[in-house]
LOLUM-896550 format. One record per atom (N, C-alpha, C): x, y, z negated; residue in one letter; atom name; residue number from 1. Coordinates in steps of 0.2 Angstrom, whole numbers. Each point is the difference from the previous one (the first is absolute). Layout:
BEGIN
- X Y Z A CA NUM .
...
This chain:
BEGIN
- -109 -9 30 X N 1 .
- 3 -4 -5 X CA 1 .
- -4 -2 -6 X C 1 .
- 0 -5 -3 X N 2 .
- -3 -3 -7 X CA 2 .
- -1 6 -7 X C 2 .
- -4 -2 0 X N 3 .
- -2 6 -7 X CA 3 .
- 5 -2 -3 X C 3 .
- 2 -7 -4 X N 4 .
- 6 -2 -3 X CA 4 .
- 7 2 0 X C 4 .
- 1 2 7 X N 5 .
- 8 4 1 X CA 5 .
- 3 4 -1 X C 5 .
- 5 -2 -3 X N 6 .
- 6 5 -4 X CA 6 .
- 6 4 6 X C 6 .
- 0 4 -5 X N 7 .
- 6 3 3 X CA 7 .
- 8 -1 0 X C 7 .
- 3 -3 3 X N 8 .
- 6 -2 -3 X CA 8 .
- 5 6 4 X C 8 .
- 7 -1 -1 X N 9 .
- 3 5 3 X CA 9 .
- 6 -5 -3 X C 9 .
- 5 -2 9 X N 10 .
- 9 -2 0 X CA 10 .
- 1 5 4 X C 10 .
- 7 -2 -2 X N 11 .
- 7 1 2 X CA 11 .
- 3 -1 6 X C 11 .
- 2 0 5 X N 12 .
- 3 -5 5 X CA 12 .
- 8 5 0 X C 12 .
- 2 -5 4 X N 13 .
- 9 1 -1 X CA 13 .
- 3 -1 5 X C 13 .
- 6 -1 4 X N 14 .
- 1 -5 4 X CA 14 .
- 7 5 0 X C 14 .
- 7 -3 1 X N 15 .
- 8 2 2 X CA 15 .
- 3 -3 3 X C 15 .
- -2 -5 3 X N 16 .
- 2 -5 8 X CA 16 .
- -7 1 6 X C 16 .
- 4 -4 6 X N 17 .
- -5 -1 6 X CA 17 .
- 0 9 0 X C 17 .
- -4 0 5 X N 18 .
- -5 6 3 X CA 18 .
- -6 0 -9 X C 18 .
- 1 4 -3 X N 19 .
- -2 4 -5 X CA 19 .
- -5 1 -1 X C 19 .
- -3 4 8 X N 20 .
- -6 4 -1 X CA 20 .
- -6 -5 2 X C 20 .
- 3 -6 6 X N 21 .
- -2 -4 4 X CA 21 .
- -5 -4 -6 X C 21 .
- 6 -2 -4 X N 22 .
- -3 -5 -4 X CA 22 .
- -3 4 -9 X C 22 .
- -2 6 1 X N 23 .
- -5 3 -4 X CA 23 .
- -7 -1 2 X C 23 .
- 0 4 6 X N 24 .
- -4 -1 3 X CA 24 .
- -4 -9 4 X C 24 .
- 4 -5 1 X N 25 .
- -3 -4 -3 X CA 25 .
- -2 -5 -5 X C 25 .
- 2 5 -6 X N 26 .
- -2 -4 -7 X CA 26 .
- -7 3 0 X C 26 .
- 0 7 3 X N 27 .
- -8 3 -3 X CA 27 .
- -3 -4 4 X C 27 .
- 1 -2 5 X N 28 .
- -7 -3 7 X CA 28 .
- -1 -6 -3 X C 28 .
- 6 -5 -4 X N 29 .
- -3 -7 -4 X CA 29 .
- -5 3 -6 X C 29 .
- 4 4 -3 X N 30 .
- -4 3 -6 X CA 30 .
- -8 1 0 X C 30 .
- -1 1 7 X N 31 .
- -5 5 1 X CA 31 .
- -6 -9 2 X C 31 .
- 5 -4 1 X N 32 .
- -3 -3 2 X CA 32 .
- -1 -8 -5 X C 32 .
- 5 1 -2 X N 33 .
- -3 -3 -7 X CA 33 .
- -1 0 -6 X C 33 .
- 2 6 -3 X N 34 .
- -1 4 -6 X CA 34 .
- -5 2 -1 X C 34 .
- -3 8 5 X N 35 .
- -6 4 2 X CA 35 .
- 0 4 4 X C 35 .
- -4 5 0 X N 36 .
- 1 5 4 X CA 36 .
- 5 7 -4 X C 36 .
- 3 1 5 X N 37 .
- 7 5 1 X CA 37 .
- -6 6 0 X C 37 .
- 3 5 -9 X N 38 .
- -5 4 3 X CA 38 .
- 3 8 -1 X C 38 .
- 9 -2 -2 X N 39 .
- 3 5 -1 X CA 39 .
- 6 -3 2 X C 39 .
- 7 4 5 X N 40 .
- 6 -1 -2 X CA 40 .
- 4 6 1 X C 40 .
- 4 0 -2 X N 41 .
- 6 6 -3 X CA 41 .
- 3 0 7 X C 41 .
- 5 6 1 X N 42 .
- 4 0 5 X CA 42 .
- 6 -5 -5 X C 42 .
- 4 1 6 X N 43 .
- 5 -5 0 X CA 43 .
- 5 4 -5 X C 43 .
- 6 -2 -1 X N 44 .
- 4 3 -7 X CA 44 .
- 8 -6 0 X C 44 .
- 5 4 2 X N 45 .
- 7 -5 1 X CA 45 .
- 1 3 -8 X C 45 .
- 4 -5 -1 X N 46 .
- 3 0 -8 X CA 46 .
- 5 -4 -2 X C 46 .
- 6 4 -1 X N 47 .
- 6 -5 -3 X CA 47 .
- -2 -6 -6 X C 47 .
- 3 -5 4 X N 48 .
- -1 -6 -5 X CA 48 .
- 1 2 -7 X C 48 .
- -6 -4 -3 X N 49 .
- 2 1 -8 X CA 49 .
- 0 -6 -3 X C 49 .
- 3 -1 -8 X N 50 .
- 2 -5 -2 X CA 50 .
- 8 -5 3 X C 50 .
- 1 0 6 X N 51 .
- 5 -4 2 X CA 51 .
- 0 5 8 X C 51 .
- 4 4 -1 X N 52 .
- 3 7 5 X CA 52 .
- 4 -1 5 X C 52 .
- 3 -7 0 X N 53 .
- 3 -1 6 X CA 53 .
- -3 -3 6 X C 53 .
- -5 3 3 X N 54 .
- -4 -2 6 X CA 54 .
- -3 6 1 X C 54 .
- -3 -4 6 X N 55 .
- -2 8 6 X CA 55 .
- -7 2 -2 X C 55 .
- -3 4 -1 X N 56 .
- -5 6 -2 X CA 56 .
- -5 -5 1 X C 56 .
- -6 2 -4 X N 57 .
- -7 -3 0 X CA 57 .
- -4 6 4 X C 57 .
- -4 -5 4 X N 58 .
- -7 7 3 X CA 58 .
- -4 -4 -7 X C 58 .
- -4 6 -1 X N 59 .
- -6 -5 -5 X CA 59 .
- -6 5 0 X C 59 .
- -6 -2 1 X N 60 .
- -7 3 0 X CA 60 .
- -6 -3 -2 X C 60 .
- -3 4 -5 X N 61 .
- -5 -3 -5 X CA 61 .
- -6 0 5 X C 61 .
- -4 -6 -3 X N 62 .
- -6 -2 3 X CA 62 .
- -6 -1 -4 X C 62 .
- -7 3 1 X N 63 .
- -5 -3 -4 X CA 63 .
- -4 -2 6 X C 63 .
- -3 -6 -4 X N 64 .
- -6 -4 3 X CA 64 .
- -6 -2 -6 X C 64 .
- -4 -2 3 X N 65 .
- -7 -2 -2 X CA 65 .
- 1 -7 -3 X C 65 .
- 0 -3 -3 X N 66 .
- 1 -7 -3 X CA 66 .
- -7 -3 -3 X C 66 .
- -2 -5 2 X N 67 .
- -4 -7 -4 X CA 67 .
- 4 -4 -3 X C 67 .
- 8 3 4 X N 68 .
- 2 -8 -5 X CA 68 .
- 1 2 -8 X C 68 .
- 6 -4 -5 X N 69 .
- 1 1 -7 X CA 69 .
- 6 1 0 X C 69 .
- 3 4 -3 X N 70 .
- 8 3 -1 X CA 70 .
- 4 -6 1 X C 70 .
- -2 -7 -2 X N 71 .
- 4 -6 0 X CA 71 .
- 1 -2 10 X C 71 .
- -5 1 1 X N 72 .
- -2 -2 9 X CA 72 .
- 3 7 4 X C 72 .
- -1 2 -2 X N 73 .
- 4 6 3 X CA 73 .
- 7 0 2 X C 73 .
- 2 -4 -7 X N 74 .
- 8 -2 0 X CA 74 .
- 2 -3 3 X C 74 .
- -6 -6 1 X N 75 .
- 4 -7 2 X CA 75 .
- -2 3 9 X C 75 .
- -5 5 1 X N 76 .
- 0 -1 8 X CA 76 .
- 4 6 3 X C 76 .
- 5 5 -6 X N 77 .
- 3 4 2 X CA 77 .
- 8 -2 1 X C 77 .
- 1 -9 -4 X N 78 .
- 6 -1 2 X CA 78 .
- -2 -5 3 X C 78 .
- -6 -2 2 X N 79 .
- 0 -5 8 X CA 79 .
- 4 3 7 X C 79 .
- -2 8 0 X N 80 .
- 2 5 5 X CA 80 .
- 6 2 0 X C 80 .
- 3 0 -7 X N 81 .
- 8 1 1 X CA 81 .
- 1 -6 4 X C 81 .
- -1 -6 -2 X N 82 .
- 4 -5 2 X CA 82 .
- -2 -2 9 X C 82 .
- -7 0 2 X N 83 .
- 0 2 8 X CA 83 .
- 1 5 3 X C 83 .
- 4 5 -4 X N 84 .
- 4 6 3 X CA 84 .
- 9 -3 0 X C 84 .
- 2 -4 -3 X N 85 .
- 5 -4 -2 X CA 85 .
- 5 2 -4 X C 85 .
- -5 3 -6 X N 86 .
- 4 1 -6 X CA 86 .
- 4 -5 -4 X C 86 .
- 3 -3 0 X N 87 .
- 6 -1 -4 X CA 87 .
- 3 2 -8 X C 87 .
- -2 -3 -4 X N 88 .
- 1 2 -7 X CA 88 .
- 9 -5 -1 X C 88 .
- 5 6 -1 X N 89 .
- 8 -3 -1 X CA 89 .
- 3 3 -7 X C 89 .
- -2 6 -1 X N 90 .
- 2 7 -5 X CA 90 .
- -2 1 -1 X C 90 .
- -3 1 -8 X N 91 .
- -6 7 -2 X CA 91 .
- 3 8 1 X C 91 .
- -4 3 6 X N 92 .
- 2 4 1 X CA 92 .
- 4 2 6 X C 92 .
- 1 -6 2 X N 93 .
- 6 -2 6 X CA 93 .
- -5 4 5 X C 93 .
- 3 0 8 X N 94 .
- -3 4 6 X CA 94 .
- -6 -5 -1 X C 94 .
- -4 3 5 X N 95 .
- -8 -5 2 X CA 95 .
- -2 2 8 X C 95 .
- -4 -4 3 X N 96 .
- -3 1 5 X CA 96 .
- -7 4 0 X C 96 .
- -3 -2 -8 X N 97 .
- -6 5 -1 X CA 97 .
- 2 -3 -8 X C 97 .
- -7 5 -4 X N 98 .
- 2 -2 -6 X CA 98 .
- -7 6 0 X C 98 .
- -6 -5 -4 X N 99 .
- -7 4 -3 X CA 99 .
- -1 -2 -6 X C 99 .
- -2 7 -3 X N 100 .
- 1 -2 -7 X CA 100 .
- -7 3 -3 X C 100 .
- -6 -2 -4 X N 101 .
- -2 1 -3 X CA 101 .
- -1 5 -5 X C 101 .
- -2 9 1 X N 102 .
- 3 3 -4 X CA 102 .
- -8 2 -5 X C 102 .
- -6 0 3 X N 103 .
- -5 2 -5 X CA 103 .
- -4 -5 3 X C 103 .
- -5 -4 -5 X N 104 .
- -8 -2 3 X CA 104 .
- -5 3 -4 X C 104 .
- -4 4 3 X N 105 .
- -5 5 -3 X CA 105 .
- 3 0 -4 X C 105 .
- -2 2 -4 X N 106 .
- 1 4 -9 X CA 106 .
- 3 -5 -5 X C 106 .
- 2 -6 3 X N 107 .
- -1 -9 -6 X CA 107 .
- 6 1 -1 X C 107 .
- 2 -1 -6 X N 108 .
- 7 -4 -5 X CA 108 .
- 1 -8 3 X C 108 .
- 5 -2 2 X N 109 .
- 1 -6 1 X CA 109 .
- 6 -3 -1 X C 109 .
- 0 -4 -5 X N 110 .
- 6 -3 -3 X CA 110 .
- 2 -7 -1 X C 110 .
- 2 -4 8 X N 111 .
- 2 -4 0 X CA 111 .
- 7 -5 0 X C 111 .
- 3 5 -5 X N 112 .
- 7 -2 -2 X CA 112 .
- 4 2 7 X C 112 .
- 6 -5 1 X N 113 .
- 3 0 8 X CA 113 .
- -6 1 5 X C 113 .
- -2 -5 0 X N 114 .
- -6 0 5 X CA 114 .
- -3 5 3 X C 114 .
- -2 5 -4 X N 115 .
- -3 7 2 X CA 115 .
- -2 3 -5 X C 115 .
- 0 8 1 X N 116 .
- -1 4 -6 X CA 116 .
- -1 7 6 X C 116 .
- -7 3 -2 X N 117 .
- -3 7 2 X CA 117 .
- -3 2 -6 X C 117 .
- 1 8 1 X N 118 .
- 8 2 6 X CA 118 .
- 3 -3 1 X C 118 .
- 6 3 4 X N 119 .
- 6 -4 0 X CA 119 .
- 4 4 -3 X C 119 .
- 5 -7 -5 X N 120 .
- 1 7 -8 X CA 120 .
- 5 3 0 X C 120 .
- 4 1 8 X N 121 .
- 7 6 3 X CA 121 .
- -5 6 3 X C 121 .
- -5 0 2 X N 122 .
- -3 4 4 X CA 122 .
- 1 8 0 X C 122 .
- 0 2 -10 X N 123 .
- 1 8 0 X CA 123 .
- 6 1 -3 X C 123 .
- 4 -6 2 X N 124 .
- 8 3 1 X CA 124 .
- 3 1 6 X C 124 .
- -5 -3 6 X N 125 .
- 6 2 7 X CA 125 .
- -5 3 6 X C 125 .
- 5 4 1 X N 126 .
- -3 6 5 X CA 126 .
- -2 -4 6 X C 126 .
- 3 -5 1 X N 127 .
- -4 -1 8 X CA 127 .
- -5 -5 -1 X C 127 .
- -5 0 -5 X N 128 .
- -3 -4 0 X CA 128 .
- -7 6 0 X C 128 .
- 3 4 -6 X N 129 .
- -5 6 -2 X CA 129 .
- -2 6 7 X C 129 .
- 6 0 2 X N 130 .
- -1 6 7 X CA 130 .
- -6 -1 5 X C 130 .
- 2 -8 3 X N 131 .
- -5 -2 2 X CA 131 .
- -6 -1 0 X C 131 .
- 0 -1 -7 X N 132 .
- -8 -3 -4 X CA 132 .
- -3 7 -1 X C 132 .
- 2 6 -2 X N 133 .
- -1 4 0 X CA 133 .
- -4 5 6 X C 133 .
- 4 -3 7 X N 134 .
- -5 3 5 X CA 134 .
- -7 -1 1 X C 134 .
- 0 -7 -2 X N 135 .
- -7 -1 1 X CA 135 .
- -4 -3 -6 X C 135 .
- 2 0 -7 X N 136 .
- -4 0 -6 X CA 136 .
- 5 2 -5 X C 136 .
- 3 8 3 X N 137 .
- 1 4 -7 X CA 137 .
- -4 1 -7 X C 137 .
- -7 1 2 X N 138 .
- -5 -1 -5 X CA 138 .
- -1 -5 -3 X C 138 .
- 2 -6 0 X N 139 .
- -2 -6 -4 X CA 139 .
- 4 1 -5 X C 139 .
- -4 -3 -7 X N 140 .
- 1 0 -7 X CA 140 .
- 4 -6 0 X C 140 .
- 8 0 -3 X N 141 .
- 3 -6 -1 X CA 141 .
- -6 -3 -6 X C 141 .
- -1 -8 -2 X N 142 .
- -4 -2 -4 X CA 142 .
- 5 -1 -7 X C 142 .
- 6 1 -1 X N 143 .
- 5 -4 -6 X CA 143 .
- 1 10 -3 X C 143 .
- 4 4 6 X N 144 .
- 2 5 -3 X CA 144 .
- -5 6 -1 X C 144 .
- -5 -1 5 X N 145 .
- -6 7 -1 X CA 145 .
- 1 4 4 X C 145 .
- 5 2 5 X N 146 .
- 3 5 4 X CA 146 .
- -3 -1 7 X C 146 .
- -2 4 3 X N 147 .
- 1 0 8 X CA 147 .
- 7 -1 3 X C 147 .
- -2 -4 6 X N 148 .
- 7 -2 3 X CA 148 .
- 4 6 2 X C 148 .
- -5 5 1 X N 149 .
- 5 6 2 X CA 149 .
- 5 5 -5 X C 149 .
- -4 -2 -6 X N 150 .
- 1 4 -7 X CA 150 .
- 7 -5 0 X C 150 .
- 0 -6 -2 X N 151 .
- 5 -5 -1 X CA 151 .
- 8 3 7 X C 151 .
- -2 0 5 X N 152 .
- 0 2 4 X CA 152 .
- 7 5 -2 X C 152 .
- -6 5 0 X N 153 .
- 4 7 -3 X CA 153 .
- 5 -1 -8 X C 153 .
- 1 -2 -1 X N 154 .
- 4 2 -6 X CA 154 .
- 5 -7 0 X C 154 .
- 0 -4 4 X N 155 .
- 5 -5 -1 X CA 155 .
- 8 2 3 X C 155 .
- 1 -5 -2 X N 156 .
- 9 2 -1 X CA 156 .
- 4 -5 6 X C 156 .
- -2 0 6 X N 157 .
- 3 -4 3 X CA 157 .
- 5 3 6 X C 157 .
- 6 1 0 X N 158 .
- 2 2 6 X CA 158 .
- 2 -3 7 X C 158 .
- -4 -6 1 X N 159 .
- 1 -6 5 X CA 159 .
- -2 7 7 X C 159 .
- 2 -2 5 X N 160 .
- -1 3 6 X CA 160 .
- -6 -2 4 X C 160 .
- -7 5 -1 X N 161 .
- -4 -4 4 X CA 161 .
- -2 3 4 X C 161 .
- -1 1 6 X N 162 .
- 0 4 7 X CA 162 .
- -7 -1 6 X C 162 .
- -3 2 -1 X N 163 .
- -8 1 4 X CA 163 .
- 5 0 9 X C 163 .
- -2 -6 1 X N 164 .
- 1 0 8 X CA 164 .
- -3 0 5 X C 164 .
C-alpha cells in the first residue's frame, strides 16, 4: 500500500435482505474500491436504535488502508450503498446496508451535514463501540482523548448487542 495511506475505520449495518450476505458484500466493494480490508470485527445483531420499530441490525466494524480523502471515501462508500440497493426513505428507517464513517486516521473533519470524523454519535452507542473495539480498541478517539475501549467501558448504553 502507498506510504500516503490512512487508516480509516466504518461501520456497516444492514436489517433487511439476507444481512450477513450483504455485509459481507459491502467489505468485497470496499475492498475494492476504498483499499485494502486489513481488519474486520465479527458480526454483532443489535436492536434497532433511534426508530425501534423494525427488525434488529447485524453491524460489523471494518478497517482499511485508504489513499483516498475522508471526502472520497464518502462519496465511494455511498456509491456502494446505492449498488447494494440502498434506498434512503427515513432517517433511521430499515436499510439494506448502511456504512458509516467512524474514524480517518487521527484527522478531525468538519463538514457540516456532509461529513464530520469522528462520527459525532460514536461514544454514545454500544453497537458501534463493541465492534470497533474488537479490532482497534487501542485507538485514541482524536476529539475526546480516550481509547475506544476505555470509552467503551464507561458508557451508558443499554442497547442489546450480541457477538453472533
Amino acid at each position: 500500500m502507498d506510504l500516503d495511506s490512512k487508516n480509516v475505520y466504518l461501520l456497516l449495518g444492514s436489517n433487511l435482505g439476507d444481512r450477513e450476505e450483504l455485509l459481507r458484500d459491502a467489505v468485497l466493494q470496499l475492498g475494492e474500491q476504498v483499499g485494502e480490508v486489513f481488519a474486520q470485527s465479527s458480526f454483532y445483531e443489535t436492536a434497532a436504535w433511534g426508530k425501534t420499530d423494525q427488525p434488529a441490525f447485524i453491524n460489523q466494524a471494518v478497517g482499511l488502508k485508504t489513499t483516498l480523502s475522508p471526502l472520497e471515501v464518502l462519496k465511494t462508500v455511498l456509491g456502494i450503498e446505492a449498488e447494494l440497493g440502498r434506498v434512503r426513505k427515513e432517517k433511521w428507517g430499515a436499510r439494506l446496508i448502511d456504512i458509516d464513517v467512524i474514524l480517518y486516521a487521527d484527522e478531525v473533519v468538519d463538514l457540516g451535514e456532509e461529513l464530520q470524523v469522528p462520527h459525532p454519535q460514536m461514544q454514545y452507542r454500544k453497537f458501534v463501540l463493541i465492534p470497533l473495539a474488537e479490532i482497534a480498541g487501542g485507538l485514541i478517539h482524536p476529539v475526546i482523548g480516550k481509547r475506544v475501549s476505555e470509552i467503551l467501558a464507561i458508557l451508558e448504553d443499554n442497547l442489546t448487542v450480541t457477538k453472533i
